[in-house]
Backbone bond lengths (Angstrom), bond angles and torsions (degrees), N, CA, C in turn:
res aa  C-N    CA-C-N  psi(-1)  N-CA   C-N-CA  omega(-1)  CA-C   N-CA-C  phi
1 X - - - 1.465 - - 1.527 109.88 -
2 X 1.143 109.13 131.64 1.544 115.54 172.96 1.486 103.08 -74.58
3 X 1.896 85.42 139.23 2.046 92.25 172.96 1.629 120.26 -119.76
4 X 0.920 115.05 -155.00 1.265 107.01 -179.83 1.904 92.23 -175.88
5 X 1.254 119.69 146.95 1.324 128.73 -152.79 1.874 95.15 -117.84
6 X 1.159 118.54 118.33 2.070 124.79 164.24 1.134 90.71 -91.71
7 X 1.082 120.12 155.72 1.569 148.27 145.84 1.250 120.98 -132.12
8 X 1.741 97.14 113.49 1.595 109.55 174.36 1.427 101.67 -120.70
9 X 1.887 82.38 159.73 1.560 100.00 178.06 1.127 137.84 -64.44
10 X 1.389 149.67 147.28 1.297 163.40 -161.27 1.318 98.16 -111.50
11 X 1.791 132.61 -17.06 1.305 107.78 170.08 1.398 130.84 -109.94
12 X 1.825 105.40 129.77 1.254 107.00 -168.60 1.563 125.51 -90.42
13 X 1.329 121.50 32.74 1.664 120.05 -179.77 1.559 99.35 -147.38
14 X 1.244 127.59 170.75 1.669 139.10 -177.57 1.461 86.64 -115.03
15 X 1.026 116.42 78.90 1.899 122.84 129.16 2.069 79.43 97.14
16 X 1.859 93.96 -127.96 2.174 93.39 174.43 1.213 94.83 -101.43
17 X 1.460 149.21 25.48 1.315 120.97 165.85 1.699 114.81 -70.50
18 X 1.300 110.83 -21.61 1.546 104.52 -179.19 1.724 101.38 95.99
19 X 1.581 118.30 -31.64 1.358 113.56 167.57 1.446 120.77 -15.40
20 X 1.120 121.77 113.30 2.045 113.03 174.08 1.939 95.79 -56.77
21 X 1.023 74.95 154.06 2.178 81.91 161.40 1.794 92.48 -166.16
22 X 1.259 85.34 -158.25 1.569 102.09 -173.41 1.744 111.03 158.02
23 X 1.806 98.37 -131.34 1.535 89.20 178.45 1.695 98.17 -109.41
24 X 0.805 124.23 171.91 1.622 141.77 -174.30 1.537 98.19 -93.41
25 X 1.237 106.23 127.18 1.846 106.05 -150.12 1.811 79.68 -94.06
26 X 1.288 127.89 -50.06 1.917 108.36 -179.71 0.961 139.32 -39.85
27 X 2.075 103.07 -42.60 1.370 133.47 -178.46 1.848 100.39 -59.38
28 X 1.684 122.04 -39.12 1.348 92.84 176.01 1.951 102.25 -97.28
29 X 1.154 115.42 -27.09 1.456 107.16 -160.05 1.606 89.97 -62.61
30 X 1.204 148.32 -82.32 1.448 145.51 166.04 1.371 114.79 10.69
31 X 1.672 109.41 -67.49 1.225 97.00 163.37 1.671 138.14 -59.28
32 X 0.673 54.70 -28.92 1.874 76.79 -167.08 1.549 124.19 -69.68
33 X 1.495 104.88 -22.82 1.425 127.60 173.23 1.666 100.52 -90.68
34 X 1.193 141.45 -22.73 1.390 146.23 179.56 1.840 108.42 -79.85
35 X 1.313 112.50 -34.89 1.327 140.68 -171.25 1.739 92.04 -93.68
36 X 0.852 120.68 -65.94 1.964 111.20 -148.44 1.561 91.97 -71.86
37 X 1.992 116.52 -33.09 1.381 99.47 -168.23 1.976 107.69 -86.70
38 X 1.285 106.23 15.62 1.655 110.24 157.73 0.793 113.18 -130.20
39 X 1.765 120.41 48.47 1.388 131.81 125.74 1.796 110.03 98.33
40 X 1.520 102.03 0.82 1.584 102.98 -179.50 1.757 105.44 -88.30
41 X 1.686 93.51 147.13 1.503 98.23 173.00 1.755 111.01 -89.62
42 X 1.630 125.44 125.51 1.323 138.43 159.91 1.330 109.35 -67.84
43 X 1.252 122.98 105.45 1.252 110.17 117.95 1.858 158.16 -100.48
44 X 1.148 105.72 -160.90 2.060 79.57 -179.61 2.106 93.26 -149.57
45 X 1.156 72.63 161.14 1.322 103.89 178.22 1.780 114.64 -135.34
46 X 1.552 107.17 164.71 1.474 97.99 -173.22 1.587 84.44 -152.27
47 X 1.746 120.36 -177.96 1.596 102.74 -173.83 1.610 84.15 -107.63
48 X 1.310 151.64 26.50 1.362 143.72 142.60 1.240 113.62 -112.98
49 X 1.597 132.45 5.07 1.283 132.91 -173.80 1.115 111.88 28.87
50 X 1.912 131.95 164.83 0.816 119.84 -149.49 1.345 124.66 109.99
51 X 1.655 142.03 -165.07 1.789 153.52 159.95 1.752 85.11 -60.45
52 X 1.221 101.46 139.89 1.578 113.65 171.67 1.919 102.46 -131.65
53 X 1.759 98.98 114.92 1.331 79.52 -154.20 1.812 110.31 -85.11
54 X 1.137 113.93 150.73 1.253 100.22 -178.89 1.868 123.72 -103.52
55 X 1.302 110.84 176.42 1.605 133.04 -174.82 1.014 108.43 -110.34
56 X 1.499 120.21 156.62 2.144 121.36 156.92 1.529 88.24 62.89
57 X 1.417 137.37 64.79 1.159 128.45 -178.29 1.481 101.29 -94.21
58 X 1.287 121.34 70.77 1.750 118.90 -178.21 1.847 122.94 -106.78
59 X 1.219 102.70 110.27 1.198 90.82 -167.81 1.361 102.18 -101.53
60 X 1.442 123.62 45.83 1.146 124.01 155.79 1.265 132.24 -97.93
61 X 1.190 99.79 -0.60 1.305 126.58 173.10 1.603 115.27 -75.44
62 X 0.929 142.10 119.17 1.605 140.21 -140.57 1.713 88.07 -84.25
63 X 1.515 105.04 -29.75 1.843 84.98 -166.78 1.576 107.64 -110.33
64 X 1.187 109.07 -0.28 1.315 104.44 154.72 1.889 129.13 -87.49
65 X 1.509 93.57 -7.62 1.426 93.59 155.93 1.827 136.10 -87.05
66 X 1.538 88.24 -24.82 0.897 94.42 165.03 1.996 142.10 -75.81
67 X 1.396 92.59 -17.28 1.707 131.51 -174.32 2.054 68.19 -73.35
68 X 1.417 115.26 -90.02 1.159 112.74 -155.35 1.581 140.20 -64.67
69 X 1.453 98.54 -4.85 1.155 133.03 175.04 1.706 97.84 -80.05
70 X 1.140 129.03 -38.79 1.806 124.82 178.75 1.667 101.02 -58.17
71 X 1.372 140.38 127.36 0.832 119.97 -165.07 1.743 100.11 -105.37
72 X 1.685 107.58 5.88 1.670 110.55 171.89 1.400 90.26 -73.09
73 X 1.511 114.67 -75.10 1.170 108.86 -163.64 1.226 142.22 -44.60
74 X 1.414 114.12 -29.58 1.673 137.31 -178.36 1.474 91.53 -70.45
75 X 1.672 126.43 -55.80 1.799 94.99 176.21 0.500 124.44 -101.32
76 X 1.863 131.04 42.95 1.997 125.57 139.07 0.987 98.44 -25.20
77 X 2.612 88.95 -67.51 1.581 101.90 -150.19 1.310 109.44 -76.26
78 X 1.119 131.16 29.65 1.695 112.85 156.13 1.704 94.35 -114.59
79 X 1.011 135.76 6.18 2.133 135.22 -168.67 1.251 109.38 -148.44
80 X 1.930 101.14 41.27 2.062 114.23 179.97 1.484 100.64 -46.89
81 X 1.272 110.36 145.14 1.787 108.66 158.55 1.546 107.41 -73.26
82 X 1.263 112.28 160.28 1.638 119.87 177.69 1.895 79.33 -96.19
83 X 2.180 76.55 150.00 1.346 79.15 168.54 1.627 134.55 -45.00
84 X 1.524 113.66 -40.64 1.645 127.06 -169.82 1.319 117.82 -65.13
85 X 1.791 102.26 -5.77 1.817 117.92 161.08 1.107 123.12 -69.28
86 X 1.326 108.24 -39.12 1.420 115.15 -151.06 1.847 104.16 -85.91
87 X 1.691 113.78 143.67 1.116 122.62 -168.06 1.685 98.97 -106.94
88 X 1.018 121.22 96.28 2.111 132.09 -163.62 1.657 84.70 -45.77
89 X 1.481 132.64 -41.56 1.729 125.69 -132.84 1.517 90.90 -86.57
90 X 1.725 111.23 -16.33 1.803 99.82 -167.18 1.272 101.96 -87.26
91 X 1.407 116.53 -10.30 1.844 101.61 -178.78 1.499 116.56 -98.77
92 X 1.312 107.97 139.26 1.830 113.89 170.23 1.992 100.95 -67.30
93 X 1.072 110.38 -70.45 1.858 104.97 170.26 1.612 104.21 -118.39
94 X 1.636 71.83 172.18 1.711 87.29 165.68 1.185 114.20 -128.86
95 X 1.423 136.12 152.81 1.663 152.10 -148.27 1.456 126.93 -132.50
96 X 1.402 100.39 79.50 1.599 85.10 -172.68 1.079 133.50 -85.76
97 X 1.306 127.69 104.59 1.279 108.00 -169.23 1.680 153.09 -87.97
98 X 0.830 148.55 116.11 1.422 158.17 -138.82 2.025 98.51 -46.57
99 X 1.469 91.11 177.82 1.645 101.56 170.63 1.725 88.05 134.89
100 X 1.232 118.01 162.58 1.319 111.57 -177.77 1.999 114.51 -92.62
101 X 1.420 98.19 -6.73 0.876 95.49 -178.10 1.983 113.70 -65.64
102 X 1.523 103.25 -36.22 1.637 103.56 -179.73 1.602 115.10 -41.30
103 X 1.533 99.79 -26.68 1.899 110.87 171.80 1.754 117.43 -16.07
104 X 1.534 88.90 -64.51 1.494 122.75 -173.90 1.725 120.08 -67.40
105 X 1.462 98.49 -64.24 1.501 108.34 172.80 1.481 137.85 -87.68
106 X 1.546 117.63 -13.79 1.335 111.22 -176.41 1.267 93.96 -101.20
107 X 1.261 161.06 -35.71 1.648 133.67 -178.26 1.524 118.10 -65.49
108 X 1.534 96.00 124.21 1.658 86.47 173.62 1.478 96.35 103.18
109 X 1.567 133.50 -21.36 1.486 116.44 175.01 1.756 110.68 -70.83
110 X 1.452 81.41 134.25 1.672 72.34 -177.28 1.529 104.32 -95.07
111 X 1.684 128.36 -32.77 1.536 109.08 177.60 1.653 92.81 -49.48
112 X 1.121 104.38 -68.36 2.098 91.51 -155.13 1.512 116.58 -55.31
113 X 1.388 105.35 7.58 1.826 98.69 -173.82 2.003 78.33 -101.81
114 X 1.081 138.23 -46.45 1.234 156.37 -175.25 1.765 102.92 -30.97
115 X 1.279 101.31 -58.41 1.370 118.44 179.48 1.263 123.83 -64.04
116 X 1.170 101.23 -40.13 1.834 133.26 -163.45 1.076 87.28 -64.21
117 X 1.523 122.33 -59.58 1.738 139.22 -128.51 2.154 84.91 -97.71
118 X 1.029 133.99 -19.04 1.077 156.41 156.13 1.336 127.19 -47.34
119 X 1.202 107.04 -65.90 1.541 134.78 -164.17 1.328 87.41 -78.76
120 X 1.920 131.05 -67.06 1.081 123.20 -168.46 1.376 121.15 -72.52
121 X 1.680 137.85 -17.89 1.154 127.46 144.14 1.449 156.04 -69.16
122 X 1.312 86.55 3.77 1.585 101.78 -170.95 1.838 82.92 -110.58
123 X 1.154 137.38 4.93 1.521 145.74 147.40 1.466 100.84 123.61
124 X 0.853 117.13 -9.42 1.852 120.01 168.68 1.817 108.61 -39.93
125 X 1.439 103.39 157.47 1.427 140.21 178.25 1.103 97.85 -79.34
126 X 1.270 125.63 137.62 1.343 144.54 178.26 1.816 98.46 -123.72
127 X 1.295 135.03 118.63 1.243 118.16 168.63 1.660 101.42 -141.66
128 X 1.305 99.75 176.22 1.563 101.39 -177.72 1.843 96.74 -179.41
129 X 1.644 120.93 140.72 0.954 154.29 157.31 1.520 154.07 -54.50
130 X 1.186 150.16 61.58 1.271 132.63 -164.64 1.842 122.02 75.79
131 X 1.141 139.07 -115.29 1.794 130.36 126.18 1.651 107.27 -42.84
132 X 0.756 135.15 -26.71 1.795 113.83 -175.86 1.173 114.71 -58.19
133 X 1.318 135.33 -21.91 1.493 116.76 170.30 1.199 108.29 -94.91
134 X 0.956 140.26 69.94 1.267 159.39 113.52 1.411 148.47 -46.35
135 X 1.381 80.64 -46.56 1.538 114.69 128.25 1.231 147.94 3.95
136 X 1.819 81.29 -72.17 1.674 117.13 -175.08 1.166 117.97 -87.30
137 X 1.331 126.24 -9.57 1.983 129.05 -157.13 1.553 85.59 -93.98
138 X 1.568 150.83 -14.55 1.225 123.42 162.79 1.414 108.99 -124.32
139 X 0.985 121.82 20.65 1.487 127.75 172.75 1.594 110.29 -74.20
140 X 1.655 96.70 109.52 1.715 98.36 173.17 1.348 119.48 -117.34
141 X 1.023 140.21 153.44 1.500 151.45 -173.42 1.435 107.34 -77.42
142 X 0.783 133.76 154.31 1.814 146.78 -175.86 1.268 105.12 -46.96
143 X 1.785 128.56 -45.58 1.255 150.49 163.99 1.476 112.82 -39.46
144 X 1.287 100.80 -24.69 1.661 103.56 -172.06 1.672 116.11 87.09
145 X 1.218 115.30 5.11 1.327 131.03 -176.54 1.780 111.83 -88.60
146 X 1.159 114.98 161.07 1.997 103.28 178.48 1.594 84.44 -95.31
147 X 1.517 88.02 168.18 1.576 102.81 -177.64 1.437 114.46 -79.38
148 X 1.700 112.30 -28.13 1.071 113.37 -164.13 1.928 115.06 -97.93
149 X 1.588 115.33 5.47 1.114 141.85 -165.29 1.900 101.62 -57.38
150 X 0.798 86.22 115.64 1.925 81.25 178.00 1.394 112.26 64.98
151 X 1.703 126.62 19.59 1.442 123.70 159.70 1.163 134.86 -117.10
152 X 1.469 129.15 137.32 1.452 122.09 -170.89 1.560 104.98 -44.25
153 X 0.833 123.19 147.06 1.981 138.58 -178.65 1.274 117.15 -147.72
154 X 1.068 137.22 154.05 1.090 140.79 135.28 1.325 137.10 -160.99
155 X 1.463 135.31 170.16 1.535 121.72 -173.84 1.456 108.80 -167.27
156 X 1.252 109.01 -154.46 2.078 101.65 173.86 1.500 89.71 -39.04
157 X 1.624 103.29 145.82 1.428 104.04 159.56 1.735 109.49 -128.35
158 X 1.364 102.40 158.26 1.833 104.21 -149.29 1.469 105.73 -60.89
159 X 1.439 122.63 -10.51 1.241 127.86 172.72 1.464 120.64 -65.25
160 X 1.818 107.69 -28.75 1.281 109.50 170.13 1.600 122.35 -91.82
161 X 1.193 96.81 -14.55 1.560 90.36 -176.75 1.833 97.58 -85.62
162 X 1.125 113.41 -31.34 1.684 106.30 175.29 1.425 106.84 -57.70
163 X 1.285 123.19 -30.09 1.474 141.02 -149.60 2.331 84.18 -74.12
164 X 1.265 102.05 -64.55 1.568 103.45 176.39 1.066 119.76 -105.90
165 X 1.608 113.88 53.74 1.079 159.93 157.42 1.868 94.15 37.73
166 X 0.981 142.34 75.96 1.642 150.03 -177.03 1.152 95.48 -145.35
167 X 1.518 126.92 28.56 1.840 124.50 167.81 1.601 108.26 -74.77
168 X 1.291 116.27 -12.62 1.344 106.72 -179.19 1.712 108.33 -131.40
169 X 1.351 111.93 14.12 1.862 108.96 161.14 1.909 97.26 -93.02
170 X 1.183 103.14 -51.46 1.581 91.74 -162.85 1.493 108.27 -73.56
171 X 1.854 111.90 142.81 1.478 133.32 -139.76 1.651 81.59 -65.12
172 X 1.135 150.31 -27.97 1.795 159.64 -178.10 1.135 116.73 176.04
173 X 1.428 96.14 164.96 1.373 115.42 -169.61 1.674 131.92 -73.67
174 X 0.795 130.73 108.34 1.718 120.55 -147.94 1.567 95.43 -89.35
175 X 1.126 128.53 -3.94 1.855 99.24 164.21 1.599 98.45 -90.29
176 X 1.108 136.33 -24.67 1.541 138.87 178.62 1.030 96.21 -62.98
177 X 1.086 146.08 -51.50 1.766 142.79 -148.22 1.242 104.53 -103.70
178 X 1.547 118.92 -21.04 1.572 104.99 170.62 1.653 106.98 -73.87
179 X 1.480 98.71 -41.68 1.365 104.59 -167.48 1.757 113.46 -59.25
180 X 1.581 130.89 -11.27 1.199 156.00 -176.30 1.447 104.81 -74.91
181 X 1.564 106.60 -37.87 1.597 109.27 -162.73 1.429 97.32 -93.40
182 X 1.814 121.91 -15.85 1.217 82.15 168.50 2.473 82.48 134.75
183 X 1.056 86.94 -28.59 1.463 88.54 -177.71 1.451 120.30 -56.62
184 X 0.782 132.93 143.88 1.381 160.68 155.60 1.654 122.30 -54.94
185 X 1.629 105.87 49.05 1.690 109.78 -159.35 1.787 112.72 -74.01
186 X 1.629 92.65 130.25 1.210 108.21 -166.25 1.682 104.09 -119.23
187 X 1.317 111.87 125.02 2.002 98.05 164.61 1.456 100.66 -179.51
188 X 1.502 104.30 155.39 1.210 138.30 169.25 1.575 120.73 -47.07
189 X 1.512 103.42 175.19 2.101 84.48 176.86 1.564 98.86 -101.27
190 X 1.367 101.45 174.83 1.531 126.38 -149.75 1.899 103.81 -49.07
191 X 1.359 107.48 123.29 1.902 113.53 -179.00 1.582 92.31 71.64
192 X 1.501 120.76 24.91 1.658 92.22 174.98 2.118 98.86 -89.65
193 X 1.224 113.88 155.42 1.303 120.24 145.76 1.639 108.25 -24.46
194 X 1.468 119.75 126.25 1.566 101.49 139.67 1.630 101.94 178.00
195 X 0.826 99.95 139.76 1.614 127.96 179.19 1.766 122.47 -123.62
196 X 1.667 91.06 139.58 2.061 94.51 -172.88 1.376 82.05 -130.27
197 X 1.417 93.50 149.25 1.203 115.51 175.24 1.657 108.61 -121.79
198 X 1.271 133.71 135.39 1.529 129.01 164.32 1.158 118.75 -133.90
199 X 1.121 136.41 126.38 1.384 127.88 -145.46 1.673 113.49 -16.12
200 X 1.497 154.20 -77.68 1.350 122.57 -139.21 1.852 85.77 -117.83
201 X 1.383 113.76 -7.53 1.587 121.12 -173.24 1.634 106.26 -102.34
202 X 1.578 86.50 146.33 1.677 95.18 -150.72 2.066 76.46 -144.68
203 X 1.260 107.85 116.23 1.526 135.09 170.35 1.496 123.47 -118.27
204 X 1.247 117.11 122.05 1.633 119.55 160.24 0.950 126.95 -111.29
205 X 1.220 121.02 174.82 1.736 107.56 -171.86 1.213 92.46 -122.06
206 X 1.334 150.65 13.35 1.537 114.47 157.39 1.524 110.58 172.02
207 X 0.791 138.21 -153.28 2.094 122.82 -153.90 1.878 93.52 -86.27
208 X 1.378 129.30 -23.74 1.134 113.22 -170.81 1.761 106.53 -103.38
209 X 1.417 108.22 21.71 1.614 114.93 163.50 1.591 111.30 -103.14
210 X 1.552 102.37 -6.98 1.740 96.37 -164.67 1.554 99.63 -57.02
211 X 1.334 140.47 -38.72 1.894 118.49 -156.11 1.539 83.60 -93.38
212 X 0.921 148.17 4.22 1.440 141.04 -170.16 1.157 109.27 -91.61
213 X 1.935 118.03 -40.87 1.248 147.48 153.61 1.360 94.90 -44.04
214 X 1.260 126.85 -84.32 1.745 117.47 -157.73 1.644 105.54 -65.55
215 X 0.712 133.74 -16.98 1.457 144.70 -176.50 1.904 102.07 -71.71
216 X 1.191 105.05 -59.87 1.592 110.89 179.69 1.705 106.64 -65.05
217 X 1.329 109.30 -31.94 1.168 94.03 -161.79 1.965 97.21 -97.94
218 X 1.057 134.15 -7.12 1.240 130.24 138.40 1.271 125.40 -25.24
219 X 1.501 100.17 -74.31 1.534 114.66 -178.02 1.347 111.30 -56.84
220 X 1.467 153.94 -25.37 0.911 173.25 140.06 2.089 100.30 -29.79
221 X 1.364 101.14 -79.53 1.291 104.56 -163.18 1.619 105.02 -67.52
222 X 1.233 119.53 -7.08 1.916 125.76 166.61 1.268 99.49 -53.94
């Protein structure tokens, strides 16, 4: 069975407010419902493996009840692999998924940049969500180059995070810092749909791009 690798966050607060956060439970179930019903196996990882705590916990949402209603899937995300589990060669992509908590923990991991940097050279999908590319602001290629250097990108953009006013809890601003490394920032206006594609990298900007995200990056891994 073909797989494909999520990565959620391990951090559970927004900076010292004490705010809970985590991962944004649509940003992966969305995907993940586009993916499991064409037959690929999810799994997840987190950078403390382990309960990965989550955000946006709405189960009114028909497919996030259903994401949590699987009772395989519901204990990945409480039994994430640590990165030093994970084998890069078994996944077609990897998925990062959004929540504000990735703010904190995914820049700078080197297992999950390890994998990443893996997955996308051996011809794998690289994708990521809302905060999930976050990811991406130290992610470099074997070359020593960032991944996202001269490619359309995009994700929260600083207009939205000013928008619910967290421009000054989260450690920076992730359309500024992509745009630093070199990206090519592309997006819609504030809560619009939108998704970039560049050759093997697949970006959304925010909880109502997540199936649009798994959708591109499908078509990709065909």
């Amino acid at each position: 069975m073909k797989k494909v690798l999520f990565v959620l966050s391990s951090h559970p607060e927004r900076g010292e407010t004490r705010v809970p956060t985590g991962f944004h439970l649509a940003e992966a179930s969305h995907p993940w419902k586009v993916l499991h019903e064409a037959g690929f196996e999810v799994d997840f990882v987190s950078p403390k493996g382990g309960v990965a705590p989550i955000d946006a916990f709405d189960l009114n949402d028909e497919v996030n009840k259903e994401f949590w209603g699987n009772d395989k899937y519901q204990l990945k995300t409480k039994k994430t692999m640590e990165p030093s589990e994970v084998d890069a060669s078994d996944y077609e992509a990897i998925h990062f998924v959004g929540g504000h908590g990735t703010m904190w923990d995914f820049p700078g991991n080197q297992g999950l940049e390890s994998i990443a940097r893996k997955i996308y050279e051996d011809g794998g999908v690289v994708s990521a969500v809302c905060h999930g590319p976050a990811a991406l602001v130290d992610l470099k290629l074997s070359d020593g180059s960032y991944l996202v250097d001269g490619k359309k990108v995009n994700s929260f953009t600083d207009a939205e995070e000013k928008e619910i006013k967290l421009e000054d809890v989260v450690p920076f601003l992730l359309e500024s810092k992509l745009r630093e490394r070199g990206a090519k920032f592309e997006n819609a206006g504030l809560w619009q749909e939108h998704v970039v594609v560049d050759e093997r990298l697949v970006t959304g900007q925010n909880p109502a791009s997540a199936k649009k995200v798994g959708e591109e990056v499908l078509k990709l891994i065909r």
